[in-house]
C-alpha positions in Angstrom: 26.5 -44.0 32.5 30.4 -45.3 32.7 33.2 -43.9 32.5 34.2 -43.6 29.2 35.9 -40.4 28.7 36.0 -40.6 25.2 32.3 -41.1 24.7 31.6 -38.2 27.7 33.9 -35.8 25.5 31.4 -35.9 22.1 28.7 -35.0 24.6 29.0 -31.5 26.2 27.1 -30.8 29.4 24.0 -29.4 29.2 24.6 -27.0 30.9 27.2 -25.2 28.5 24.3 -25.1 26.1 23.6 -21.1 26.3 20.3 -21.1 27.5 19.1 -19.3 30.6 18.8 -15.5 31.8 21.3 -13.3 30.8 23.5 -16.3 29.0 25.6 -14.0 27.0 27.0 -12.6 30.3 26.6 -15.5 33.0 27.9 -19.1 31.5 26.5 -21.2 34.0 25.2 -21.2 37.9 26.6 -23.8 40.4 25.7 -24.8 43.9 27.9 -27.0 46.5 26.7 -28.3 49.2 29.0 -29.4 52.2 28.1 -32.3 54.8 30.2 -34.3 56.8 29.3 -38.4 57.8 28.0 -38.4 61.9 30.9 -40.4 63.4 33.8 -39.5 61.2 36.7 -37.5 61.6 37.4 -35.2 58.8 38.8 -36.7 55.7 42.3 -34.5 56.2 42.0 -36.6 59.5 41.0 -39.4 58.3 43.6 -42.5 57.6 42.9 -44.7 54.6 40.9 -47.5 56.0 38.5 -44.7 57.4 38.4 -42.8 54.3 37.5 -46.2 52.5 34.9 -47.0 54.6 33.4 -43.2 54.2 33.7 -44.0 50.4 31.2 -47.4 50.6 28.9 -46.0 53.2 28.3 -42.9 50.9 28.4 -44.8 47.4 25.8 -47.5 48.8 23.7 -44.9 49.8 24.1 -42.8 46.4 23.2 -46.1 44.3 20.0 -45.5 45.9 19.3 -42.2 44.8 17.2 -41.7 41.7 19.9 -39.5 40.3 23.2 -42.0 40.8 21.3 -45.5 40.1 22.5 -46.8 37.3 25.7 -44.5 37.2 28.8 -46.0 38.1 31.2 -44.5 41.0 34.0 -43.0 39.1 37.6 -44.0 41.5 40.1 -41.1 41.2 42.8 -43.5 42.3 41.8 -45.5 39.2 41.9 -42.9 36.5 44.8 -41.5 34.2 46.1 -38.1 35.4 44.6 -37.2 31.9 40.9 -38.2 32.8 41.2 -36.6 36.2 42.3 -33.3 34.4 39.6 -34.3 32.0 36.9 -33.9 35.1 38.5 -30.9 36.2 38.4 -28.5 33.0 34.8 -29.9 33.1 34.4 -28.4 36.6 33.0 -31.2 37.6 35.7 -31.7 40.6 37.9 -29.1 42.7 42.1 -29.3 41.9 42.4 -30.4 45.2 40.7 -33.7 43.9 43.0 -34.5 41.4 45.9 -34.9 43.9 46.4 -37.7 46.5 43.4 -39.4 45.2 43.0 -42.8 46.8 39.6 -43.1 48.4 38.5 -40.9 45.7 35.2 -41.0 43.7 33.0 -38.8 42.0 29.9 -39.6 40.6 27.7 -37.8 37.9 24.5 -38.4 35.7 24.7 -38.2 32.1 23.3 -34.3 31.6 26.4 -33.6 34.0 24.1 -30.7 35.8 24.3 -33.7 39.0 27.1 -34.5 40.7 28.7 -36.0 44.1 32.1 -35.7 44.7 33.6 -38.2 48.3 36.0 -37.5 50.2 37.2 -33.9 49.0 37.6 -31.2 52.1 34.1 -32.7 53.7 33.2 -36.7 52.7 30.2 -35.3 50.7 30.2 -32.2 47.9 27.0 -32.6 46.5 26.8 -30.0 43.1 24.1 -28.9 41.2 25.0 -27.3 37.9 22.5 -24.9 35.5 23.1 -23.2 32.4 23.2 -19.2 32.6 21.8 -17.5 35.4 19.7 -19.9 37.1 20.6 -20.4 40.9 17.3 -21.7 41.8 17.3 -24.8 38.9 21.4 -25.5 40.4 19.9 -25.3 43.8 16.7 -27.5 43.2 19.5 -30.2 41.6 21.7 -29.8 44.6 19.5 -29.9 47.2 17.1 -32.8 45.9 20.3 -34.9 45.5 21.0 -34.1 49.4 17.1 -35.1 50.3 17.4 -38.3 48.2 20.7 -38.9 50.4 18.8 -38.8 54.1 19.4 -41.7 55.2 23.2 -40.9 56.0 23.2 -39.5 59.7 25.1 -36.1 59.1 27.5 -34.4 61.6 25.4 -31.6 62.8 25.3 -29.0 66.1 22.5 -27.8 67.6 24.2 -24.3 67.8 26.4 -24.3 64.3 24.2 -26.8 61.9 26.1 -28.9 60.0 29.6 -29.6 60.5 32.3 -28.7 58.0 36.0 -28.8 57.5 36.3 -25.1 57.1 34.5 -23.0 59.9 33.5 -20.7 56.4 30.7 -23.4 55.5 29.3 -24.5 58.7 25.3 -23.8 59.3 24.3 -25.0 55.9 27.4 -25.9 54.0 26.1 -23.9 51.0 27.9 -22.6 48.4 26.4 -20.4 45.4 28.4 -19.8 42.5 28.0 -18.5 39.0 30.4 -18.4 36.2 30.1 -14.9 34.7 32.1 -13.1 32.4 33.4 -9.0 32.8 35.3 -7.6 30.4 33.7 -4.3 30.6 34.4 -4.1 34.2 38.2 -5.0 33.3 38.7 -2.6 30.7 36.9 0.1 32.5 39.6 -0.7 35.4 36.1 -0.9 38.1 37.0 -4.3 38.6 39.1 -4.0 42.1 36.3 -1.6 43.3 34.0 -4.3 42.5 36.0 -6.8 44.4 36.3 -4.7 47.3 32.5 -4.5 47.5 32.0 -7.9 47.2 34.2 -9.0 49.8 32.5 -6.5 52.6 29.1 -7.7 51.7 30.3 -11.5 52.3 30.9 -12.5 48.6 33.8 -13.7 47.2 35.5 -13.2 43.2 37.7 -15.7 42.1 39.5 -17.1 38.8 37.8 -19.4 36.1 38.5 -22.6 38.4 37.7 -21.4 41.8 40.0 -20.5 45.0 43.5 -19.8 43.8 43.1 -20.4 40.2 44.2 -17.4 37.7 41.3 -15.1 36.2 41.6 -16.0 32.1 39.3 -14.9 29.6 38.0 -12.0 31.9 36.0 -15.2 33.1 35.5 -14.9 37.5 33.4 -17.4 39.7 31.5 -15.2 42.1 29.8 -16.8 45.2 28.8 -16.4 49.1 31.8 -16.4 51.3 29.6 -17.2 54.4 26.9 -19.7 55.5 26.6 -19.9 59.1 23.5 -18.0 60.5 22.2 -17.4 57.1 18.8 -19.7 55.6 19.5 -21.4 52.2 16.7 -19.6 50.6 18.5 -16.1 51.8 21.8 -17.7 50.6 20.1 -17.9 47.1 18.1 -15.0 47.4 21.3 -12.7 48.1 23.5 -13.8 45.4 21.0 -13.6 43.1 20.4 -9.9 44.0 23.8 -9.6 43.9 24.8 -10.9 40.8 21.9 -8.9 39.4 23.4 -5.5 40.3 26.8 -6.9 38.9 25.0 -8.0 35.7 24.1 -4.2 35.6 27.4 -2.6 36.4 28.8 -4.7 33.4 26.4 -3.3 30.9 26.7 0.0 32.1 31.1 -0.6 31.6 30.3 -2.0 28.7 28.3 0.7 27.3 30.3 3.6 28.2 33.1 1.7 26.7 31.4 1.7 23.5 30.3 5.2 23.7 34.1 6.2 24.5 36.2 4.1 22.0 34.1 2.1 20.1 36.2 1.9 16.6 39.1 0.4 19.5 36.2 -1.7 20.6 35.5 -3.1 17.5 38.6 -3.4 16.2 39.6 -5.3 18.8 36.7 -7.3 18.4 36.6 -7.9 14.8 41.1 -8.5 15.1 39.8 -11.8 17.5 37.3 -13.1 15.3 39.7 -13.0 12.9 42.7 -14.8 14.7 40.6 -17.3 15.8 38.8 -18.3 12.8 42.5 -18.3 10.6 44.8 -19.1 13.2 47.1 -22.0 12.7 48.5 -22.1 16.5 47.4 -20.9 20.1 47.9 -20.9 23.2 45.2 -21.8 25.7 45.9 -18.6 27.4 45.9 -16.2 24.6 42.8 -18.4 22.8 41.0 -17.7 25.9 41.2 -13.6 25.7 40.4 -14.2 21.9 37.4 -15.8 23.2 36.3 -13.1 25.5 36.8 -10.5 23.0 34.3 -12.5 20.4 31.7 -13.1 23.6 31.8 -9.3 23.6 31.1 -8.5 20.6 28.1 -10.9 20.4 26.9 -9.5 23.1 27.1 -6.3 21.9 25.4 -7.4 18.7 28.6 -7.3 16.5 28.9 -10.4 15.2 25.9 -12.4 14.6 26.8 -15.6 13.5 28.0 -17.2 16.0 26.2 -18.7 19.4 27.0 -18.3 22.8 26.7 -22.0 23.0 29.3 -22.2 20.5 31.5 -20.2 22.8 30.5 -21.7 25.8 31.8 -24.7 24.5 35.1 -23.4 23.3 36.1 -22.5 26.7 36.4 -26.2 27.8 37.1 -27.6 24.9 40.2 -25.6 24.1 41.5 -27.2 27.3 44.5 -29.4 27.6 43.1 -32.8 28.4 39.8 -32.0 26.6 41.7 -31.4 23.4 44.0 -34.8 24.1 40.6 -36.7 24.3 39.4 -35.4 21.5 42.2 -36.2 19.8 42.5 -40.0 21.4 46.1 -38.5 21.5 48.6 -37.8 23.9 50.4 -34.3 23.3 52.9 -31.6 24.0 52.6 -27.9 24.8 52.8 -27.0 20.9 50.9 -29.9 19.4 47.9 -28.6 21.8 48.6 -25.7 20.5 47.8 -26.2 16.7 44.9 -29.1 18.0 43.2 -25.8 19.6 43.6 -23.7 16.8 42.2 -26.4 14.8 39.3 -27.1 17.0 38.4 -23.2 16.9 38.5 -22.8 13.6 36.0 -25.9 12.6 33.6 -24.7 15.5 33.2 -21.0 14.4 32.7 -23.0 11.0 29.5 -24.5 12.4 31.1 -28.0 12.9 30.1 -30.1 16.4 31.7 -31.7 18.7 
């Protein structure tokens, strides 16, 4: 693979293509995992002859994976602001990544469910990506990218395992995620009780782009908020139960909601599918809750003719930069705007990327 950002934007990842358990409710399953290069200082302590020399040891050694070897070693430093944004939307880097990006690099394979990002918070994020709810296919990518990278010596203890940046993912450095969407929760207003849970049983909620980022589209990353003392099959094993019982508590809101008001419901619904397949301008924002509103209602079995593939893909597409690549185009706040209406309307058409 290169990287050509206008070829990698006709080709969605794989793992937006609605397949998996419980697709129509999970989007996708991530896992991260953490580690540090033995005789390092942390890359926030790290000046940039250091952090360059991180950067070769860990790109040699990826070139010899089976994963990265004939994938190049994308340099943040060398990128438009625009491509960097690009590999954001596609969560295939943190925002922290985008910014002071010299001695930089992320590297992917072409199904995108792989990736290595070096010299973020730790000199190694190793991600493994999987569509719907499928921890154990994100882990197996994750963690056989970590095993193909062995022969780095890691900064570990004897008493805390590996060493991290943030005292949160020492022990394993493992962090489980999935993409999920709630709008029953919302509506039903359980969704602060839910959060409340989550955070006393060592899970976190966040927004659509991780720590810090706003919740859009009734879209949340939930994940473990711990890893030290805890096994990495326990890790997995926990947030799958977890997002299991959260799976259930949205189809339970979502059903009583139905029971309750469903002519609102539907209306609602029917009022989205409707803006979105005539609408001549939108806002990300708003296109987003359109969005949600349609994913409900093909959930619920409303509308049958579209796929939540075809929504999956929406969701990144309709972002800034991807819609600017698409277009091979650089543009402002209200020519994205009527680009993204565009773009909606062919898809719910049945036209591809």
């Amino acid at each position: 693979m290169n990287s050509d950002f206008d070829a990698m934007v006709k080709r969605p990842p794989t793992w937006l293509d609605g397949s998996g358990a419980d697709s129509e409710i999970v989007m996708s399953s991530r896992v991260r995992v953490a580690r540090n290069v033995a005789g390092h200082r942390f890359s926030h302590y790290c000046d940039g002859e250091e952090l360059s020399d991180i950067l070769r040891t860990v790109e040699e050694a990826a070139r010899g994976t089976a994963v990265f070897a004939r994938n190049q070693c994308i340099a943040m430093g060398r990128i438009s602001t625009l491509d960097r944004q690009f590999l954001a939307e596609r969560h295939l880097v943190s925002r922290e990544f985008l910014f002071n990006s010299a001695h930089r690099a992320v590297m992917l394979n072409a199904l995108e469910d792989t990736c290595l990002m070096i010299n973020e918070e730790d000199h190694l994020r190793m991600q493994g990506f999987a569509a719907g709810f499928d921890l154990e296919r994100a882990f197996q990518r994750a963690a056989g990218l970590g095993e193909q990278l062995a022969e780095l010596d890691m900064a570990f203890s004897e008493r805390f395992g590996y060493l991290t940046a943030c005292p949160t993912n020492l022990g394993t450095g493992l962090r489980v995620s999935v993409l999920i969407h709630l709008p029953g929760l919302v509506h039903s207003k359980e969704i602060n009780k839910l959060l409340e849970s989550l955070r006393k049983l060592n899970h976190v909620i966040r927004g659509l782009y991780g720590e810090g980022s706003e919740v859009m589209g009734n879209l949340f990353q939930l994940s473990n908020s711990a890893t030290l003392g805890t096994p990495e099959d326990v890790i997995v094993k926990n947030l799958r139960e977890m997002v299991t019982k959260v799976i259930g508590f949205e189809r339970k809101a979502r059903d009583m909601l139905f029971r309750k008001a469903r002519r609102l419901l539907e209306d609602k619904v029917w009022r989205a599918y409707g803006l979105l397949r005539y609408a001549r301008s939108v806002s990300t924002k708003e296109a987003l809750s359109l969005v949600s509103a349609v994913r409900l209602g093909v959930g619920a079995g409303l509308i049958g003719d579209v796929s939540v593939r075809s929504l999956n893909q929406l969701l990144v597409y309709i972002q800034p930069a991807h819609l600017q690549k698409l277009s091979s185009a650089n543009m402002d706040a209200g020519e994205r705007d009527v680009a993204r209406a565009e773009y909606i309307r062919r898809t719910l058409a049945g036209s591809s990327v």
